[in-house]
N, CA, C and O of each residue as an XYZ file, in Angstrom:
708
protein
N      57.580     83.578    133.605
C      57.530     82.222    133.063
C      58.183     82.191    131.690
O      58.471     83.178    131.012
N      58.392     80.789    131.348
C      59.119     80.965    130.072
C      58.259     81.269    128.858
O      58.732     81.626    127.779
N      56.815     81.085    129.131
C      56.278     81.350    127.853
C      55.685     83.191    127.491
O      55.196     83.689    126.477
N      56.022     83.771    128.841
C      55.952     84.928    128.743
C      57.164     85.468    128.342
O      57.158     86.181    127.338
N      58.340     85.239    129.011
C      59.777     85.532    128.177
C      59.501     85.169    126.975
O      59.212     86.180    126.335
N      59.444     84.287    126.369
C      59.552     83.740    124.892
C      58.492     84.991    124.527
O      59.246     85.895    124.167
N      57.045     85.511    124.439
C      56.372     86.744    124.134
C      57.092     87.605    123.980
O      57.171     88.133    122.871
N      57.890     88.050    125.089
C      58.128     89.318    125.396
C      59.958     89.725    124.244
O      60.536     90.712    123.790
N      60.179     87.965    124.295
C      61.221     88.338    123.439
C      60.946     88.075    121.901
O      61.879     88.522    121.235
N      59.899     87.454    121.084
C      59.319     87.706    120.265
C      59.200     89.067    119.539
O      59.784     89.467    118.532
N      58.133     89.765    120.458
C      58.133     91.039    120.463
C      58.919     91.975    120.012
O      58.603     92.691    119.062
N      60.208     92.084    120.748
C      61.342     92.308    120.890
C      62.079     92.164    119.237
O      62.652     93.041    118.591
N      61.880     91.090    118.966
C      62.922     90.640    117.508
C      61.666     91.328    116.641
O      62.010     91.593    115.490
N      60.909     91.516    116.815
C      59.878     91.779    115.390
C      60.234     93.475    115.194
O      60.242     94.259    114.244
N      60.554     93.557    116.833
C      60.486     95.745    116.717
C      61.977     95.883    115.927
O      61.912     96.500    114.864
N      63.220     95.418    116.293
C      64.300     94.947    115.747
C      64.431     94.853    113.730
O      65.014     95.352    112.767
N      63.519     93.941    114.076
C      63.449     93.174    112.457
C      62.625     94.615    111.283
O      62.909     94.890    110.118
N      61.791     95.126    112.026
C      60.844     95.989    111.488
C      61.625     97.338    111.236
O      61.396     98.077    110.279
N      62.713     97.602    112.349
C      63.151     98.592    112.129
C      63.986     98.865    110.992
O      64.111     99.946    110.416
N      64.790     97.289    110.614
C      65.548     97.143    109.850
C      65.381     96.885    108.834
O      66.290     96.785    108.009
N      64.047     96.682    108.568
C      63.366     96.561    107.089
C      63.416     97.643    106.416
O      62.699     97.639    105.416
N      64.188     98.853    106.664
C      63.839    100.219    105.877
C      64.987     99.714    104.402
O      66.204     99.675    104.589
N      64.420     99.392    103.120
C      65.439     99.243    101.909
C      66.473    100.239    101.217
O      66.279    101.334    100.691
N      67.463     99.604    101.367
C      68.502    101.028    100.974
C      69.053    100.335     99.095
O      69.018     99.243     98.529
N      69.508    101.745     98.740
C      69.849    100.907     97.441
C      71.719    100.714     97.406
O      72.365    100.846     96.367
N      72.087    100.519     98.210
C      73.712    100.041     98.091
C      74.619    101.375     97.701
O      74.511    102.464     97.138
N      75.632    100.503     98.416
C      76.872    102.162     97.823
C      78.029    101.396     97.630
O      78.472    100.709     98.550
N      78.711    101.456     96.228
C      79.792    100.673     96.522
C      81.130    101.279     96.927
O      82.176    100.849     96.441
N      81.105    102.388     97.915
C      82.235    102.879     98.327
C      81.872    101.848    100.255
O      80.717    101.920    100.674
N      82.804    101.140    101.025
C      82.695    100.524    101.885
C      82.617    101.449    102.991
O      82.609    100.884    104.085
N      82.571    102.403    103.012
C      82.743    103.424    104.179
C      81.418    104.827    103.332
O      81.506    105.153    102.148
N      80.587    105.273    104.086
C      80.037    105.562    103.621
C      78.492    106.447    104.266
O      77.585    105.674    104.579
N      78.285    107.532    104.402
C      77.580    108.245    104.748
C      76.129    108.356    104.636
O      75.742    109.282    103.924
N      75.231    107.614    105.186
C      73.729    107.699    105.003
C      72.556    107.662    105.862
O      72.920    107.999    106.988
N      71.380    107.417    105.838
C      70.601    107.984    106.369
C      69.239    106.649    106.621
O      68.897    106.224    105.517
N      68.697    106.173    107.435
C      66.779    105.690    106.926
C      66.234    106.106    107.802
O      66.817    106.189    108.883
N      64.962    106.506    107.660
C      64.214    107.190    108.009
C      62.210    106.792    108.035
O      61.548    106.502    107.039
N      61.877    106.868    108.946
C      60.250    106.879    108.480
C      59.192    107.604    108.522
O      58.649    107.334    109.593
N      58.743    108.178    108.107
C      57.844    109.374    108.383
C      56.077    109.222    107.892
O      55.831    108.412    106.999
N      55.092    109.900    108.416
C      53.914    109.794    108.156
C      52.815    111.103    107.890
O      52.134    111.797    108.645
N      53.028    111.051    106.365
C      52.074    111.808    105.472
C      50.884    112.054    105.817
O      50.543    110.985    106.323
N      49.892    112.843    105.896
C      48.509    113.229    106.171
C      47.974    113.274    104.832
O      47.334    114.281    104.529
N      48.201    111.881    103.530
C      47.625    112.390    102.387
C      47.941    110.709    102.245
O      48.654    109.960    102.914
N      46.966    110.456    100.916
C      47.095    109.182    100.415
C      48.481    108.905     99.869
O      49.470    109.639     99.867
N      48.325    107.702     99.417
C      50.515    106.887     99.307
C      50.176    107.642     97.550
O      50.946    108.302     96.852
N      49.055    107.305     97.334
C      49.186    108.082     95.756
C      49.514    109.586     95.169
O      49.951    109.914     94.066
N      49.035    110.609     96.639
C      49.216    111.799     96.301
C      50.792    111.943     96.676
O      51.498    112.753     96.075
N      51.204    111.261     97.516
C      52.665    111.610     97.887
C      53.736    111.235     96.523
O      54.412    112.065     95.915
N      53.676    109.914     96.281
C      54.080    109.937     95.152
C      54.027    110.604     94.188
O      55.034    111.081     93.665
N      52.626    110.809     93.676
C      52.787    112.083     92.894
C      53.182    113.137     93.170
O      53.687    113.594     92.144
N      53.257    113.778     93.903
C      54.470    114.582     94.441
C      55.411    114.680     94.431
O      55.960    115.741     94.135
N      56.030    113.610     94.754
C      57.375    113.675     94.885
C      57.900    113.266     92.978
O      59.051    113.352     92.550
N      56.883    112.916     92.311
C      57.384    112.118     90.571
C      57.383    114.044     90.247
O      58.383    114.583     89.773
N      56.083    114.859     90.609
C      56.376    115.752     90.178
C      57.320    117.144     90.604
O      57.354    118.128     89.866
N      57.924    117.084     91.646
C      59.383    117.360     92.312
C      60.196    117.425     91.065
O      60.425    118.376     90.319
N      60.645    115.956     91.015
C      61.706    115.578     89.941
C      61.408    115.579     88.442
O      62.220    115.160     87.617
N      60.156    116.089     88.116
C      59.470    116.450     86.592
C      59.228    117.542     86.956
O      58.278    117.784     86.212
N      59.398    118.689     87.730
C      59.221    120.350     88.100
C      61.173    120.829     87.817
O      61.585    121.967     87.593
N      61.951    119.666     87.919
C      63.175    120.601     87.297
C      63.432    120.891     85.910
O      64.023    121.888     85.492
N      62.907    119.871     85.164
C      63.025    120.288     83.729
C      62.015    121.341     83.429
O      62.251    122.142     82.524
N      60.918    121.407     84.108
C      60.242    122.706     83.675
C      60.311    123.916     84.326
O      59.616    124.899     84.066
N      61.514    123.799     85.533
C      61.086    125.144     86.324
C      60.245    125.425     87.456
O      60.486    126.316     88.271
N      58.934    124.401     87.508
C      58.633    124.749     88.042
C      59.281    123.994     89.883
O      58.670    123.992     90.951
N      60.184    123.647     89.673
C      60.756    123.247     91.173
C      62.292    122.699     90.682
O      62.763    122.129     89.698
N      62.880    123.341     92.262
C      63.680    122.864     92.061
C      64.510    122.719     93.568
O      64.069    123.399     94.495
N      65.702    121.842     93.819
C      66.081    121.452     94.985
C      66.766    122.294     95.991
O      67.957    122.589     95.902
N      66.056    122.638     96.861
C      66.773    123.527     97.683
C      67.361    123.061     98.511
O      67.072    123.453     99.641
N      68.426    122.043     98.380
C      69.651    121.746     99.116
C      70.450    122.209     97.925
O      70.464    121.289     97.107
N      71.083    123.196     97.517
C      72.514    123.025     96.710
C      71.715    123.104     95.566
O      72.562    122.967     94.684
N      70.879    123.206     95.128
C      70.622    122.922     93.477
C      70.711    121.218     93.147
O      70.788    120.973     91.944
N      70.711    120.563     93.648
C      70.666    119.111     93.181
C      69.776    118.788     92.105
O      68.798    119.505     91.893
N      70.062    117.592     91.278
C      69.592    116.969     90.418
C      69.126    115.355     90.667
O      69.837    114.362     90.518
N      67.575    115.416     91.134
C      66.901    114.014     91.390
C      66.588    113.490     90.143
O      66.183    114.218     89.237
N      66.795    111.851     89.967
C      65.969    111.344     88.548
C      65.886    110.313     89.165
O      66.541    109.958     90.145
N      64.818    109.616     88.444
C      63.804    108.435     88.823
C      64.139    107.328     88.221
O      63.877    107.254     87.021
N      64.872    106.064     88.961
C      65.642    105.083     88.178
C      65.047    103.960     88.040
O      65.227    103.039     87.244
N      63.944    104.188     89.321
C      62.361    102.912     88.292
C      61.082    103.081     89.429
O      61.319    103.393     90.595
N      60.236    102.927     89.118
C      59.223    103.452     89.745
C      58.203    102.450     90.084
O      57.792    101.875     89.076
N      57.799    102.156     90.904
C      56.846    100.654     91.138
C      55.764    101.100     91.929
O      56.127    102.183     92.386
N      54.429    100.793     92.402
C      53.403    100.719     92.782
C      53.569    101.932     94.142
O      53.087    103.058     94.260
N      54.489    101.103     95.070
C      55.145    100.886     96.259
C      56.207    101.735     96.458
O      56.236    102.277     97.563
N      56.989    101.965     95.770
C      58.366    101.761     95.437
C      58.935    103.168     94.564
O      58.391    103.312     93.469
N      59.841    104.080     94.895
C      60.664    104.871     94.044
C      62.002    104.606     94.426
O      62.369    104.435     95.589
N      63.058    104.561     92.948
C      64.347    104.315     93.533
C      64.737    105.749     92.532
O      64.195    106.003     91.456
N      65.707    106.495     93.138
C      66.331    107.485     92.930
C      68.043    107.567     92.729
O      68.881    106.748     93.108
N      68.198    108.581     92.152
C      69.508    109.300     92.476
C      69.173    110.729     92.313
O      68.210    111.272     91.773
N      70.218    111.202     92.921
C      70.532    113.048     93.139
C      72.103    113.178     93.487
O      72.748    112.891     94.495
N      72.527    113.850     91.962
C      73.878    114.802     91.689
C      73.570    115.676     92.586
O      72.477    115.893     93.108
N      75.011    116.387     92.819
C      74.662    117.503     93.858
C      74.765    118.589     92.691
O      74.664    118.194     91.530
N      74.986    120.109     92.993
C      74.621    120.896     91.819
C      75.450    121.202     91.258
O      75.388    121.875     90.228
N      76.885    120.607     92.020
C      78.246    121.205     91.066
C      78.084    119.734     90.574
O      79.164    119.619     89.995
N      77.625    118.849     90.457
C      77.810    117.838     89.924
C      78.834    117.085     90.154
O      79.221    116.445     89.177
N      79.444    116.938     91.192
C      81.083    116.273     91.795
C      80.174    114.716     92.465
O      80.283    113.558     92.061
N      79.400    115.206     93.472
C      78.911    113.698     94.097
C      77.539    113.217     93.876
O      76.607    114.021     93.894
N      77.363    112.059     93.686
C      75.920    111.461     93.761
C      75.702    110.570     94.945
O      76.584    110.060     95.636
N      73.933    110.413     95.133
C      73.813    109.737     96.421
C      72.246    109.046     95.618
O      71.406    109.551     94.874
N      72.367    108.073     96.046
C      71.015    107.170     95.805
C      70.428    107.184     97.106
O      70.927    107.187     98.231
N      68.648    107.194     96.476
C      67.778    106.646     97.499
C      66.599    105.713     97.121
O      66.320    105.648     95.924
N      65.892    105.003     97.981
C      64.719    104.140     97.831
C      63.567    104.904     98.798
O      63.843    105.488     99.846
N      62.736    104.823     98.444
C      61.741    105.513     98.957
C      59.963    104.090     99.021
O      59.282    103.758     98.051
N      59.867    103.843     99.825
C      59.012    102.466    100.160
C      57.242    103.689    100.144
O      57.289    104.904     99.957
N      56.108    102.999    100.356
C      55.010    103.341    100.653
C      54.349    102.770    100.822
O      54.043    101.944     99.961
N      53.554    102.833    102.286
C      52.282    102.031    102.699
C      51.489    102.694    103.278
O      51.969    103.746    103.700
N      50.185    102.496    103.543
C      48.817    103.157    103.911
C      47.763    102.832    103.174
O      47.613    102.250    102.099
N      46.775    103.518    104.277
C      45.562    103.817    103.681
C      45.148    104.992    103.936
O      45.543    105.706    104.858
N      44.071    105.331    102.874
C      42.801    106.493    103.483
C      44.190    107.786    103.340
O      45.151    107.742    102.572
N      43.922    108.634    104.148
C      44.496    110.315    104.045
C      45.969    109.732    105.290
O      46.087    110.318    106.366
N      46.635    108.930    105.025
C      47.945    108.369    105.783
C      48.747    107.437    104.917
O      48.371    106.404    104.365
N      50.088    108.090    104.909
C      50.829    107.256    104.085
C      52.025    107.498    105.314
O      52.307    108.470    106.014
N      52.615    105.997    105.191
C      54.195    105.942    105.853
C      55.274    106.011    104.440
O      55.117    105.432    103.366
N      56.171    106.742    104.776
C      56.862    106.798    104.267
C      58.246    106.122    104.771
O      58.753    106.355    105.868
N      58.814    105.180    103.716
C      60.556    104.618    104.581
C      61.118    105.038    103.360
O      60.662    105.026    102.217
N      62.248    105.428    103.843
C      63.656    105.825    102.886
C      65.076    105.430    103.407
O      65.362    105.147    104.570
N      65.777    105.460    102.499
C      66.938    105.574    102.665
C      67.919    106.428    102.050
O      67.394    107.255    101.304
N      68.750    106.474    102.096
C      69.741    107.691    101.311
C      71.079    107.250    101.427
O      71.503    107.202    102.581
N      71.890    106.899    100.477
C      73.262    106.400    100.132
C      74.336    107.470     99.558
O      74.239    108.219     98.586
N      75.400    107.290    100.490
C      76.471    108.419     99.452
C      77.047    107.047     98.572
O      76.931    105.874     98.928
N      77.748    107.591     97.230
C      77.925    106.785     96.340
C      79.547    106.850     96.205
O      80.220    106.366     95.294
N      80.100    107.724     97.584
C      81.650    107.445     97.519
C      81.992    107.339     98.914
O      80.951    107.514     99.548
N      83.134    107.099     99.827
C      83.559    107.623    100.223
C      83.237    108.416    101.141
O      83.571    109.560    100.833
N      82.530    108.331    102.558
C      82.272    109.817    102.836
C      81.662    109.230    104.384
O      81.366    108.059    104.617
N      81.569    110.416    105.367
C      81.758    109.968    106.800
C      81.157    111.367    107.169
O      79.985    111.014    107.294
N      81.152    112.379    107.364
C      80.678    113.582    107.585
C      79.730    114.071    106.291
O      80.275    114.190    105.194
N      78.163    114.380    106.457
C      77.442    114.681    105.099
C      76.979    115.869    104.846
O      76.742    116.386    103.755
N      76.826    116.394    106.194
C      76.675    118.048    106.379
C      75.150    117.644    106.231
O      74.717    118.200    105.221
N      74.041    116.787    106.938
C      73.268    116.364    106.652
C      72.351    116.002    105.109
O      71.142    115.824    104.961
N      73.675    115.982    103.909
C      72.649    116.148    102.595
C      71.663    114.945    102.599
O      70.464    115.223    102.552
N      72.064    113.543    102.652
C      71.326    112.138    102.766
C      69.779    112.395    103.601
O      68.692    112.168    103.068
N      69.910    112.776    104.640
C      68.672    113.175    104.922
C      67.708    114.405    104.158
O      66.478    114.393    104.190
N      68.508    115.422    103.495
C      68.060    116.039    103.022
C      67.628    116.068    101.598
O      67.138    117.053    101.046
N      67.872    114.790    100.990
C      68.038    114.301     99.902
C      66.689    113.482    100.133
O      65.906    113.433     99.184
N      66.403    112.921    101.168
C      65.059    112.660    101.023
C      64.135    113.616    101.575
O      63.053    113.827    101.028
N      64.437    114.109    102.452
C      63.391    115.586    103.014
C      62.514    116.157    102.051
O      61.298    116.345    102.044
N      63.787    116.478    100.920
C      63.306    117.455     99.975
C      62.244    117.341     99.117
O      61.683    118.310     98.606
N      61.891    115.987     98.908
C      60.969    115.310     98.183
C      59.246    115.081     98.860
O      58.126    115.140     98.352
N      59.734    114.820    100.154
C      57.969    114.935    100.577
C      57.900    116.180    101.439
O      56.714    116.375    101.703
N      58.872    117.336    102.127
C      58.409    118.224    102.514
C      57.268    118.941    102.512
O      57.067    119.165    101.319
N      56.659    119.287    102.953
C      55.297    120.569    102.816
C      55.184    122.079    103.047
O      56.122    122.539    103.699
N      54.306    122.901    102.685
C      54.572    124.170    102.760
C      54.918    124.648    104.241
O      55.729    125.528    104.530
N      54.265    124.013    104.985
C      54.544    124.156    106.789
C      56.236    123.910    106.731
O      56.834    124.850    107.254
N      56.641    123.420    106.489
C      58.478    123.251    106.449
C      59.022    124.112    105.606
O      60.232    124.062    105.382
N      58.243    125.002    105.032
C      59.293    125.638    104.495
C      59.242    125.452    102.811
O      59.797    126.280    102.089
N      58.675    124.536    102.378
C      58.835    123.755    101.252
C      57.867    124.032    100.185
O      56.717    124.381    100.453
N      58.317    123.879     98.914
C      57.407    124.286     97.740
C      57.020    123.492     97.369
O      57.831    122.696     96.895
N      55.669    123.151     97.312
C      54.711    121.299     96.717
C      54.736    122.104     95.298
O      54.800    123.288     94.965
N      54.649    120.814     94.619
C      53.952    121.353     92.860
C      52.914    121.097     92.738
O      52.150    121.999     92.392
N      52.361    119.670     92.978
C      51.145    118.780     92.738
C      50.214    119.112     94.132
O      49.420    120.053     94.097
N      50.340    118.416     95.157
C      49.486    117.818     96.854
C      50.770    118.828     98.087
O      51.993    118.938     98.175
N      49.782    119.266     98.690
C      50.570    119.935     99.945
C      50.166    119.200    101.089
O      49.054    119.552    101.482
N      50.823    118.077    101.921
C      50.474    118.026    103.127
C      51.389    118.101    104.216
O      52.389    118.777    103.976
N      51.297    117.453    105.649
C      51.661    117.483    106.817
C      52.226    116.164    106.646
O      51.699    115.208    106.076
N      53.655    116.233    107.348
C      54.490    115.318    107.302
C      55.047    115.404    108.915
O      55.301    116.376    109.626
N      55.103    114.212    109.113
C      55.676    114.010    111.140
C      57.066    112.981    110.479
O      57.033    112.058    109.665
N      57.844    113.399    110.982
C      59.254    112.117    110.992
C      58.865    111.483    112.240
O      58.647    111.814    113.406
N      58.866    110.567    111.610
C      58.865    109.470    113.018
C      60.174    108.979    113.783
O      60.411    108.859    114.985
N      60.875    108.758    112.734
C      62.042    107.799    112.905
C      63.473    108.527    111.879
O      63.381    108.305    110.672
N      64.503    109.206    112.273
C      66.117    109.630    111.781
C      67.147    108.588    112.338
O      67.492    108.522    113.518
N      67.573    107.809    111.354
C      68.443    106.950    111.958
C      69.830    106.758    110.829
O      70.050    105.879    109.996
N      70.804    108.278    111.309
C      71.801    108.543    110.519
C      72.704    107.519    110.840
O      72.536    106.806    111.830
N      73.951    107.358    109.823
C      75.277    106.888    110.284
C      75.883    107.763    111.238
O      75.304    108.656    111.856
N      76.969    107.476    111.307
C      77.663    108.498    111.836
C      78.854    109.023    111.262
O      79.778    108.667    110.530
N      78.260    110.499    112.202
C      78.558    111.783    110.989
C      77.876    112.340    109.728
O      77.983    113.190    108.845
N      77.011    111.208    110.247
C      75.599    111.885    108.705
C      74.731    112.997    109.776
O      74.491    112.506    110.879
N      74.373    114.050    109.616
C      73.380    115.291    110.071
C      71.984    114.627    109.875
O      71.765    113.574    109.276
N      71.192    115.337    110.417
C      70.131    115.527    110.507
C      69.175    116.954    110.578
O      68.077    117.202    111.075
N      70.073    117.669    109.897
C      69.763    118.930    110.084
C      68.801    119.941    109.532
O      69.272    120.664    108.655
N      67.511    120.144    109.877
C      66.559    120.484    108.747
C      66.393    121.560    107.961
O      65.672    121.818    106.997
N      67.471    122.314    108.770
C      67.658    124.144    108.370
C      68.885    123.890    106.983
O      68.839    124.482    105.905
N      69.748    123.032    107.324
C      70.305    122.690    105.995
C      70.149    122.277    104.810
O      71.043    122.237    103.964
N      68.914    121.912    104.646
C      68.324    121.542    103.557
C      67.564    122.721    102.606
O      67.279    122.587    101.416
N      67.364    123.669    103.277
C      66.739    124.834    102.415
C      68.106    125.956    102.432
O      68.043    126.972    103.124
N      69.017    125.719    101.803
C      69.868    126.765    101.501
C      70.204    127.795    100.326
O      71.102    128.632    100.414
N      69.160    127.589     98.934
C      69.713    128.207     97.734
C      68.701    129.441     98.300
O      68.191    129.490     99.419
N      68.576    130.313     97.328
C      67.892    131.222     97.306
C      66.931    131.407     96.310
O      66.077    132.293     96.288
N      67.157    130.310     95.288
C      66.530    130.653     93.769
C      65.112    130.374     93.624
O      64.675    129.224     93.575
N      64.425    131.368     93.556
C      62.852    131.191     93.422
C      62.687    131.107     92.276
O      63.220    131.781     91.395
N      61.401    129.681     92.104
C      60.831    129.631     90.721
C      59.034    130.027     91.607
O      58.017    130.126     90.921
């Protein structure tokens, strides 16, 4: 019937609309290599954040640092909800912005991101994804917490193309702090 079509296509536009709600922060190169993503934390939206603020406050002290390449994350404004980023890579040649969203309750946080190359670029060798990986990873992945260690599930990888997804690429330096 038509009022079940009309449901069923309702439905339909909201899964659509929802998917596409993940916020990216722009690239002004028109061609361009990136990543959104959603994933779900086994820890409150507060401990993740703090986590991830102290990630990017563990490079000036050492005590962390990015194991894709040596990269350089900094925090370009910070809201309730809300982290917007960039990360130099470690020779310092390219940068890539990201937004990082948060919702939940209780010991569950969703996480949405995005990840922007900031030139130019079509093949990423998966860094964009790994550019956000690196930030809520947990010790089960491989990964060094500073602050909160938890369990992270990706729900959702939804590269460009020619952007990776590759998770073994993201832990490549060797440098232990």
């Amino acid at each position: 019937t038509f009022v079940e079509d009309s449901s069923v296509m309702m439905l339909i536009l909201a899964a659509v609309s929802a998917a596409a709600a993940v916020k990216c922060p722009g690239s002004p190169a028109p061609i361009h290599a990136q990543i959104t993503l959603s994933a779900t934390a086994s820890a409150s939206c507060s401990d993740v954040i703090a986590e991830i603020k102290a990630r990017v406050d563990g490079q000036a002290s050492g005590t962390w640092h990015d194991p894709h390449n040596n990269g350089k994350y900094s925090i370009l404004s910070a809201a309730e909800s809300e982290l917007d980023l960039s990360r130099v890579t470690g020779n310092g040649k390219y940068t890539d912005k990201q937004v990082l969203t948060f919702s939940g309750t209780g010991s569950s946080c969703t996480i949405e991101g995005c990840s922007q190359s900031q030139v130019t670029s079509v093949a990423d060798m998966s860094t964009n994804y790994c550019d956000l990986r690196m930030l809520y990873c947990g010790s089960a992945d491989g990964c060094k917490p500073v602050a909160h260690d938890f369990a992270v599930t990706e729900d959702s990888l939804k590269p460009s193309i020619g952007a990776g997804t590759d998770k073994s690429a993201c832990l490549k330096t060797d440098l232990v702090v």
